[in-house]
N, C-alpha and C positions, 0 to 999 in steps of 0.2 A: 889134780882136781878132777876127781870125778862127775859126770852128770849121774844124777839119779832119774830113773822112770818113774813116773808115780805107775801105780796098779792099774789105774783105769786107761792111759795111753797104752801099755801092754795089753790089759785085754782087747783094747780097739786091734791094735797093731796085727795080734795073735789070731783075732777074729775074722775067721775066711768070711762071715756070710757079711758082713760091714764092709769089708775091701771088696765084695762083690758090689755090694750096694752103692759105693763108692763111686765103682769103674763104670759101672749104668751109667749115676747120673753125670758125670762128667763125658760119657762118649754121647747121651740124651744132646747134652749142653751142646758139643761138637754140632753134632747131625743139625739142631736146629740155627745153629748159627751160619750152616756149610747151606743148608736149605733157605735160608732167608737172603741170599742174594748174595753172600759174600765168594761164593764161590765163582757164581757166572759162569756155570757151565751151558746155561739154556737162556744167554740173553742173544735173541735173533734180531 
């Protein structure tokens, strides 16, 4: 049994400037979850 792709998961997939877009907003998510205290690098 095969899976099939539909077309528009493949163009997603295929598409650099989306996987760019992607990896922003998820490193975005990172920084401000790492900046909002979870990190505690600056708790004096």
């Amino acid at each position: 049994m095969t899976r099939r792709i539909s077309n528009f998961k493949r163009f997603v997939m295929m598409n650099p400037i989306i996987q760019f877009f992607r990896f922003l907003y998820l490193s975005i998510k990172v920084l401000l979850i790492v900046a909002g205290g979870h990190g505690g690098t600056r708790k004096i």
